[in-house]
N, C-alpha and C positions, 0 to 999 in steps of 0.2 A: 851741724856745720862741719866743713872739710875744711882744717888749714892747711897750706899747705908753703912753704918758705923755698924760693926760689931762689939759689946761689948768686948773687950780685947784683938781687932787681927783689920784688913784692914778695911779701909774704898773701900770701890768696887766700882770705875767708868766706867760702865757698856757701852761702846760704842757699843758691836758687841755680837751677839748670834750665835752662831755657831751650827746647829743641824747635825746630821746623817738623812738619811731618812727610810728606811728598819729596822725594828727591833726598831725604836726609835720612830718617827709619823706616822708610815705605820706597817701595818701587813697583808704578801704576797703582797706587793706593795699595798695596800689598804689605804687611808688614816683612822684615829681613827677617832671616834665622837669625836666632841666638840675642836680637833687641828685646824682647820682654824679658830674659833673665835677665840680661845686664842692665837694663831701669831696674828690677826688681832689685839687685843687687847696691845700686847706687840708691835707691831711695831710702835708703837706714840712714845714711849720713847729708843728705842734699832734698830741699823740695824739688819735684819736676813737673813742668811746664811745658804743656805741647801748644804751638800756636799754630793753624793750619787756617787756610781757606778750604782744606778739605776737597779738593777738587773732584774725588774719586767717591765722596761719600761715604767712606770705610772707617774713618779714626775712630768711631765711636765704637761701633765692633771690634778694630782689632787690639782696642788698649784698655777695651771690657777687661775689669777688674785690677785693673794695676793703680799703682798707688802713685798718680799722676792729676793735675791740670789740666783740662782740655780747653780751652778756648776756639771755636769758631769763627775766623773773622770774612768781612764782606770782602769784595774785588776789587774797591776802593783804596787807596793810599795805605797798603799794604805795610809799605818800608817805613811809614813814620808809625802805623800804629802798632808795630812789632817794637821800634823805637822805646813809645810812649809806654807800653808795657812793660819792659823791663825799668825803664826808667820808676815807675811806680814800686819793682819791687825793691830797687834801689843797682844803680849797677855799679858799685862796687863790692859789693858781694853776691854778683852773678856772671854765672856761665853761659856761655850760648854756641849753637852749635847750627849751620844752615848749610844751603846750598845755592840758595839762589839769589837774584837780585835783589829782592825782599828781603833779604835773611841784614843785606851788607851791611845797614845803620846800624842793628843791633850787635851785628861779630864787631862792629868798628867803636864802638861804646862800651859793650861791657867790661868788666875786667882781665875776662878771659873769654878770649871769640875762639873757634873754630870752624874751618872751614871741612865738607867732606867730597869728594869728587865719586861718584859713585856713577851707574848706567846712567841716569838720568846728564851727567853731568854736574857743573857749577858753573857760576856766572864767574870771571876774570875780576871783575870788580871787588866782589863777594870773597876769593880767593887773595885777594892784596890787602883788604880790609880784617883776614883773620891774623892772629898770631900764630896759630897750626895749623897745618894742614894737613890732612889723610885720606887715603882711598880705600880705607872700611870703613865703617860705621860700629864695629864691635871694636875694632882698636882703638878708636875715640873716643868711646865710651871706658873702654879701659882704664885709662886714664885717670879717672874718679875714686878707683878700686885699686890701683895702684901708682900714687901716687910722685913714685919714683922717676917714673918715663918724662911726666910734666917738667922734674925736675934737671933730667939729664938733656930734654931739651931747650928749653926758656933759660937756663942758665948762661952769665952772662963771662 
């Protein structure tokens, strides 16, 4: 678990990371440089969670052997069963991190949402419904691993 106590607002007890895969650590199903160290690096302190529709067919290959959740979900009601899921792992001690329309119930629920705006884009909705927002995916992940940034931002 990752606490982490946020000057004037939550103390964060960080059990579960929830990512997106497409548009969030992938771009055209491609994983980013430098995403597999940084899950490897966050997974000592946090479970991680990829939920994907998988669009490109690639998550299974490129997150072969990290120490992560993959979930596969149908084309269906995406935004509530990304919802439903974290809701199972409980969201108050989880994190979630997206880009898209899909993504916004879950940044807009958990205890800590992030938003990432990358090539792909993000949805505006998805982006109003995080608490952060970033345009790397290695800086947001950061975050996990150094704890400090969370705090100099979310502070109230």
């Amino acid at each position: 678990m990752l606490e982490i106590s946020i000057p004037g607002g939550n103390i964060l007890k960080l059990k579960h990371l929830v990512l997106d895969y497409n548009g969030t650590l992938a771009f055209d199903g491609n994983l980013i440089d430098g995403v597999k160290e940084s899950l490897c690096k966050i997974s000592k302190d946090i479970n991680i969670h990829i939920i994907t529709a998988d669009t490109f067919g690639m998550v299974k290959e490129a997150l072969k052997g990290l120490p992560c959740n993959i979930t596969i979900m149908g084309e269906k009601d995406q935004d509530l069963n990304k919802l439903l899921y974290i809701q199972k792992l409980d969201i108050n001690h989880t994190a979630c991190i997206g880009n898209g329309k899909n993504d916004r119930l879950m940044l807009d629920r958990a205890i800590l949402g992030i938003a990432v705006i990358l090539g792909e884009g993000a949805c505006t909705h998805t982006v109003l419904a995080a608490d952060i927002v970033f345009t790397n995916i290695i800086s947001a992940l950061a975050v996990f691993t150094n704890p400090l940034r969370l705090k100099a931002t979310l502070r109230i």
